[in-house]
C-alpha positions in Angstrom: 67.5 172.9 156.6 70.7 174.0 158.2 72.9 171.2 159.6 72.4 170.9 163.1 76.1 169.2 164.2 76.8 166.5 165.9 76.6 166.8 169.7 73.9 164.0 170.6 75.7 161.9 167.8 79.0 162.4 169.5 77.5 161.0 172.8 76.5 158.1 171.4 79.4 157.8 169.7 82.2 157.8 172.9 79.6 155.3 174.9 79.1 153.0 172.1 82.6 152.8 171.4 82.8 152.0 175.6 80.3 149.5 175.7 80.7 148.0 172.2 83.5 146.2 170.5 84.2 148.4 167.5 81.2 151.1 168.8 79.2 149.1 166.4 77.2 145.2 166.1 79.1 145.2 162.2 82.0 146.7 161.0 81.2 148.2 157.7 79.1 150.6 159.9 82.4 151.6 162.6 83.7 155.0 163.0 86.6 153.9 161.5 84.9 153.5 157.9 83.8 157.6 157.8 84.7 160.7 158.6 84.9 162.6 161.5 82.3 165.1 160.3 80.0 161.9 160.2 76.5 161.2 162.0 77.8 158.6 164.2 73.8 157.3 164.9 70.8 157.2 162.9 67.6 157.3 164.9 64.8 156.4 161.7 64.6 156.4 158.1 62.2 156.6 155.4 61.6 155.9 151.8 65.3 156.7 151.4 65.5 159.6 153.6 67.4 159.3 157.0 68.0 161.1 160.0 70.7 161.2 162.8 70.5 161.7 166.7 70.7 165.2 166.2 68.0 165.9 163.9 70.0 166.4 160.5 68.8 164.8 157.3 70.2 162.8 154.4 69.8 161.4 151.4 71.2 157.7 151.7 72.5 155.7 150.0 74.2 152.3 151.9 70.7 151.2 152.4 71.4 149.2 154.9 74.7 147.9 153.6 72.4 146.8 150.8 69.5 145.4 152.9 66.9 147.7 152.3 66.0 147.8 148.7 62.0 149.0 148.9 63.1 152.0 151.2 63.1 152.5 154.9 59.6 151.8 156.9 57.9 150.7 153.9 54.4 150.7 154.3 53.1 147.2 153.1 56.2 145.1 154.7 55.2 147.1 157.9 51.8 146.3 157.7 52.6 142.1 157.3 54.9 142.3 160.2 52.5 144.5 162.9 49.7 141.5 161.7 52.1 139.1 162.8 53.6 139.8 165.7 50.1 140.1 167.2 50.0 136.6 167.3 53.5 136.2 168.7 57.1 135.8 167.2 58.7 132.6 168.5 57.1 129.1 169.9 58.1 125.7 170.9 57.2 124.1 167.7 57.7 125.7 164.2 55.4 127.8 163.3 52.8 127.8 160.3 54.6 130.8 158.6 57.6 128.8 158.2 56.0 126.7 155.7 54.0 129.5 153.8 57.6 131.1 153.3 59.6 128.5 152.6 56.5 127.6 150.0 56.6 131.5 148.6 60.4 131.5 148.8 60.6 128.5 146.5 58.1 129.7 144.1 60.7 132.3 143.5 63.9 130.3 143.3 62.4 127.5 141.2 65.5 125.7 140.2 66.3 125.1 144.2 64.1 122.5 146.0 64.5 123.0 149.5 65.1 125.9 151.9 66.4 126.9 155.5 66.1 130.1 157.1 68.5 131.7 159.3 69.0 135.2 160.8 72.2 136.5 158.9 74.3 135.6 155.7 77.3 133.8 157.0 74.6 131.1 158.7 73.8 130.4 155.4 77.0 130.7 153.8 78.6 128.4 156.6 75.8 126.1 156.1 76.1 125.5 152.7 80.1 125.1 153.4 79.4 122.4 155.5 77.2 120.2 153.7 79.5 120.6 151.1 82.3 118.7 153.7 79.7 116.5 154.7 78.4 115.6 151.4 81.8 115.7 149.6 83.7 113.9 152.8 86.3 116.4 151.9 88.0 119.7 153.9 89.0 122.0 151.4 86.6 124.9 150.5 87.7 126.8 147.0 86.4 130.6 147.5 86.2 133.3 144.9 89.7 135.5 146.1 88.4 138.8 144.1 85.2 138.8 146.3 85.5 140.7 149.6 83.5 138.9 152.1 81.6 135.4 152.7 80.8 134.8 156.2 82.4 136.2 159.9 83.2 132.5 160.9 86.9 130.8 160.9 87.0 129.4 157.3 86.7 132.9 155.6 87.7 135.6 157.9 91.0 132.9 158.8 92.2 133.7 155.0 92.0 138.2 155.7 94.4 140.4 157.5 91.8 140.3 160.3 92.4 136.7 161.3 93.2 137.3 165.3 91.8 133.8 167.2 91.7 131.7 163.9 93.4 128.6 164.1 96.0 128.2 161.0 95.1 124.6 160.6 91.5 126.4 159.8 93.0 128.7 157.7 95.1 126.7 155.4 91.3 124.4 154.6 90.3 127.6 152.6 92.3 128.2 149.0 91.0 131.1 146.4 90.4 131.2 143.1 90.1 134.6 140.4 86.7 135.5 139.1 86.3 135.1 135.4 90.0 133.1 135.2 89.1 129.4 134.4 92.8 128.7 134.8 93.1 129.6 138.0 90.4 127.2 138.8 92.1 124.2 137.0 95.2 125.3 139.5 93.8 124.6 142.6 92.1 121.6 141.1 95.3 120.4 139.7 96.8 121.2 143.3 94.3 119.8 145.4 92.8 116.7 143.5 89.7 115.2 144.2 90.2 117.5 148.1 87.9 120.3 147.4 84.6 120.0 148.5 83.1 123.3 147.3 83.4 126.0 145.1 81.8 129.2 146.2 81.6 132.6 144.8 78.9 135.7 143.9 77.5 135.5 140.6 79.0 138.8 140.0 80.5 141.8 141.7 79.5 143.8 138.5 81.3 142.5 136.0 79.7 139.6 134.2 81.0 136.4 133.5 83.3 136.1 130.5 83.6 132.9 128.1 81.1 130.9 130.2 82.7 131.5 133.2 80.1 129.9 135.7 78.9 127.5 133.5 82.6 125.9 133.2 84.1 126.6 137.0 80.4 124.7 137.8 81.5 121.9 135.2 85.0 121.4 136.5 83.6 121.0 140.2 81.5 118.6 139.2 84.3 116.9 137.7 86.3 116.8 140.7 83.3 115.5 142.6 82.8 119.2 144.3 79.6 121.4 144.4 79.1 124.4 143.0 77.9 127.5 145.5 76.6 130.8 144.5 76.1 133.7 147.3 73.5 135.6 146.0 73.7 137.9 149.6 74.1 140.8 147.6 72.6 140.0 144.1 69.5 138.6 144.9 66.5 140.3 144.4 68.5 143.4 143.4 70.4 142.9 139.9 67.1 140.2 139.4 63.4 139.3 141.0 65.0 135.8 140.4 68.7 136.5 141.3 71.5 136.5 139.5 71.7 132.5 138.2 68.2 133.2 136.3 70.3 136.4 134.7 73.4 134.1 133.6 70.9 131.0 133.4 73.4 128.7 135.8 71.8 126.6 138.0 73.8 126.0 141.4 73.9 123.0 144.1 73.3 125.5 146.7 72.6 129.3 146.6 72.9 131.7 149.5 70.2 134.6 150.0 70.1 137.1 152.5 70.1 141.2 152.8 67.7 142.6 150.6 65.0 139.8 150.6 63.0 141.3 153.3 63.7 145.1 152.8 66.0 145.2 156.0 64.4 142.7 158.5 66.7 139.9 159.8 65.9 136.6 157.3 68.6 134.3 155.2 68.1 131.8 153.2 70.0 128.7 151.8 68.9 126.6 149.1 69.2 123.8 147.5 68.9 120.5 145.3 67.4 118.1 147.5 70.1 115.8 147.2 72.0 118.0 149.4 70.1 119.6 151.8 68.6 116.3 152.8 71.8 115.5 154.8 70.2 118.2 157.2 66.7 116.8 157.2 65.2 113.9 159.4 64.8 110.8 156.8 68.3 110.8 155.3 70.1 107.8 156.4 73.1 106.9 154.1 75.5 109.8 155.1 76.0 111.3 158.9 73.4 114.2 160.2 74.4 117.7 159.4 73.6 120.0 162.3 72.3 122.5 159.9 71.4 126.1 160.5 69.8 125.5 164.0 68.9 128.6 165.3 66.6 130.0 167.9 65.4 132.8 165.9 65.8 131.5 162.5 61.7 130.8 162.0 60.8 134.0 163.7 57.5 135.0 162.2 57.8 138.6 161.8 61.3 138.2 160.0 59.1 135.9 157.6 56.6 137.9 157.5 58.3 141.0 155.9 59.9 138.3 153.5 57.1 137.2 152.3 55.3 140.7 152.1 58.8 141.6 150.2 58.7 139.2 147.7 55.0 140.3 147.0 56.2 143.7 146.4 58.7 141.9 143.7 56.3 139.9 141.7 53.9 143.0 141.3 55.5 146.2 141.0 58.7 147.2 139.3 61.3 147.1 141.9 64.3 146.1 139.9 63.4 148.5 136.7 63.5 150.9 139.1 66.6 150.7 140.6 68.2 150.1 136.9 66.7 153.2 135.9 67.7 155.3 139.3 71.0 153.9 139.2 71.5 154.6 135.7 70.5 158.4 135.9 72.8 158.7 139.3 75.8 157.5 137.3 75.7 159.4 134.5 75.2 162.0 136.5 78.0 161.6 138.3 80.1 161.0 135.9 79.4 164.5 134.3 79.9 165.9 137.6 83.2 164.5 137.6 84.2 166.0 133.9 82.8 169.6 135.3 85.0 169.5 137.9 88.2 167.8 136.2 88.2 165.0 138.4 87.3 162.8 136.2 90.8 160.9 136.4 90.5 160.6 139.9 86.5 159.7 140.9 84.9 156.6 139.1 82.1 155.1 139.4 81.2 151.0 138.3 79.0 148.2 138.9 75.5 147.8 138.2 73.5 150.2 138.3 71.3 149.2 141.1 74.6 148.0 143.3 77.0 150.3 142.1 80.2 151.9 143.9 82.8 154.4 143.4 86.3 154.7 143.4 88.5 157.5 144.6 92.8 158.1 143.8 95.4 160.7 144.8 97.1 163.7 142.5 99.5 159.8 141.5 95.9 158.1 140.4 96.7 155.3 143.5 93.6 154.6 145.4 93.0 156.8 148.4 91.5 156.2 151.8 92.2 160.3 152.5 90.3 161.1 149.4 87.5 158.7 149.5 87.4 160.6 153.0 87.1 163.7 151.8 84.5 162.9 149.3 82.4 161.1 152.1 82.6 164.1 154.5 81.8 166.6 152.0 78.8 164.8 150.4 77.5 164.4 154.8 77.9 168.6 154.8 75.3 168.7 151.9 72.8 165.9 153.2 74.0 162.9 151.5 75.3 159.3 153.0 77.2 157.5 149.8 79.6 154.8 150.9 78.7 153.6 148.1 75.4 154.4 145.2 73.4 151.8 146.3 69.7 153.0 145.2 66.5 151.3 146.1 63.1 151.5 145.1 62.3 154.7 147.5 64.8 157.4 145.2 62.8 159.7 143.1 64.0 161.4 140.0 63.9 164.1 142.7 66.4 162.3 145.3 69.1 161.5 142.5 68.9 165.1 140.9 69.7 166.5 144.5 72.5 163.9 145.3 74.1 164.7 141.7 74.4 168.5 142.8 75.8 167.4 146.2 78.4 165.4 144.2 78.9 168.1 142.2 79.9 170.5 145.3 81.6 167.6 147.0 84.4 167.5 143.6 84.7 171.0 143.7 86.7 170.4 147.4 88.3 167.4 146.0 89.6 168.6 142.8 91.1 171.6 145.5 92.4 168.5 147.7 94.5 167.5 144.4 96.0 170.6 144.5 96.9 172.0 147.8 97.3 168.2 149.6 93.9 166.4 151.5 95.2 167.4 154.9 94.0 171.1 154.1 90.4 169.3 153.8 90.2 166.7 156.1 88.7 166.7 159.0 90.2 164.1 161.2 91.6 161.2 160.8 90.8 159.6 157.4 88.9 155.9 156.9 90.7 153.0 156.9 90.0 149.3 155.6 88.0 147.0 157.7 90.8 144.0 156.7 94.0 144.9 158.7 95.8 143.1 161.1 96.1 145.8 163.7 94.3 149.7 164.7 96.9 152.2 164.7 98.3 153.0 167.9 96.2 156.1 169.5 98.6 159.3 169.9 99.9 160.0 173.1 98.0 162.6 174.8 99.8 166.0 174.9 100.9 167.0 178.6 99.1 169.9 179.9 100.8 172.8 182.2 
């Protein structure tokens, strides 16, 4: 089909960015994180096929910034949420689903023994940070420094670049550690003795732990008298059905879930020992009430609903083979498109197969915001949305053969870019990083006779 342009998208584009902060509800999704030559709205999806406002059609490949891992409109996690919104989506009192899911939920994460739902990850993530204070009676929150992103709230966006209206007093509560560098643990615990309440990293960002890793930073906290946190946002339910501690066999005071455990629809989740998520219940006495997780729409049924209706999709067909397999062929592939093209120096790709992403560097092998650009735009000219390879269960041999040749065609302009310079290439202004401190300063307008 022959690309259709951009006008309707470019409407939407100028009056979101009037009538929205950032032209977008998350930033991973701004303008400022593609090119110009991008779709700037998508109107539906399905399997793992989406189209823009204009009617042009893509392979893709964020997923939902890893959300959706069945595929777009999936027909059986429709079908639970139509049931249940027909009997309504939010009451006075809890509502019978909320039981039934936290039930199913646990059934799945057997080594946790309560649960909370919320609407997004950093509920969760901020919930577990608190109970940590309130368990610990401590301030100090130790979080993993290689990891990009735990929560919107104070305590973790106060320690990036994009701190504006953070208190430094919040700030300075948060230290980091290094992934897979027990020493750098036994720093801040050698800094800060017996003041750290929690610990909290991913399991893995792709690389696994090394020399017990997890199993000894959980030992140390314990140690100290801190508790060990794992956000399994991203690798639950997509490196393993039973996350990411049943792959490394660690068992964590509290886990955080979210994103892909009902394929795109707004549920989180944080567990826990029972020990600790009482301080949020009604019967605890012995330590003060933790406001926890109270949200209006945090039992919503339908949200549950396509949860629940997820995780049944999980425990009877083979989601996670799948997306090892899909993943697997796209990377190779990818890989060999790189050597065709001689670019293999400058385009990588890593990860785990079904969470992968790739990495782009200049003619100096330094990493590149103007060639990671260029690669994006000219993947979106032959039908494919890759900011990073993140399959689900919806690509077909079919879909990952097509996006390997639009790869391919994509390195044949970059390898050029190396060559004659990216501004030759580019259209627009390249991407920038979501952390930084301040937007560039728009160019003055050019006067007119």
């Amino acid at each position: 089909m022959a690309h259709r342009g951009f006008e309707k998208s470019n409407v939407l584009r100028a009056k979101g960015q009037r009538l929205i902060p950032g032209g977008a509800h998350t930033y991973a999704k701004g303008d400022d994180q593609y090119p110009l030559l991008a779709p700037g709205h998508i109107v539906r999806g399905k399997g793992c096929r989406a189209w823009d406002a204009d009617g042009n059609e893509y392979i893709e490949y964020g997923m939902g910034n890893r959300a959706v891992t069945l595929g777009h409109a999936y027909e059986p996690v429709l079908a639970a949420v139509r049931a249940e919104i027909e009997n309504g989506v939010n009451f006075t009192r809890p509502a019978a689903i909320e039981v039934a899911a936290a039930e199913k939920f646990l059934s799945m994460i057997p080594n946790a023994e309560m649960v909370k739902f919320s609407k997004d990850g950093s509920d969760a993530t901020s919930g577990a940070v608190k109970i940590a204070r309130a368990y610990t009676g401590r301030d100090i929150i130790a979080i993993c420094g290689d990891h990009p992103f735990f929560a919107v709230d104070d305590w973790f966006i106060g320690t990036t670049p994009i701190n504006g209206g953070v208190p430094q007093a919040v700030t300075e509560l948060t230290v980091k550690f290094k992934y897979n560098d027990i020493e750098s643990v036994k720093a801040l615990l050698t800094k800060y003795p017996k003041q750290i309440a929690g610990f909290i990293l991913e399991p893995t960002r792709g690389n696994d732990p090394k020399d017990n890793f997890l199993h000894e930073l959980k030992r140390l906290a314990h140690e100290d008298g801190a508790l060990f946190i794992l956000d399994e946002m991203i690798s639950g339910f997509r490196l393993h059905k039973y996350g990411a501690q049943h792959m490394y066999d660690i068992d964590p005071d509290l886990s955080t879930w979210g994103k892909a455990i009902a394929n795109g629809f707004s549920v989180s989740a944080l567990a826990g020992k029972r020990e600790y998520m009482r301080l949020g219940d009604l019967e605890q006495w012995d330590k003060p009430r933790v406001f926890l997780m109270s949200t209006t729409h945090g039992g919503e049924t339908h949200g549950l609903a396509a949860m629940m209706a997820t995780m049944d999709v999980y425990k009877n067909e083979p989601v996670i083979e799948h997306m090892i397999r899909a993943g697997k062929r796209l990377m190779t592939g990818i890989e060999q498109a790189a050597r065709a093209n001689g670019v293999q120096d400058h385009i990588s790709v890593m990860g785990m197969p079904s969470n992968a992403v790739f990495g782009t560097t200049d003619p100096d092998k330094k990493p590149s915001q103007d060639y990671r650009c260029i690669l994006l735009q000219e993947l979106i000219k032959r039908g494919v949305i890759a900011p990073s390879i993140v399959v689900s269960y919806a690509h077909k041999d079919a879909d990952i053969d097509q996006t390997i040749e639009a790869f391919d065609g994509a390195m044949e302009v970059y390898a050029r870019a190396l060559s004659d310079g990216p501004e030759k290439f580019l259209v627009g202004p390249p991407s920038e990083m979501v952390y930084r401190a301040y937007n560039k300063k728009p160019a003055q307008a050019k006067e007119t006779a």
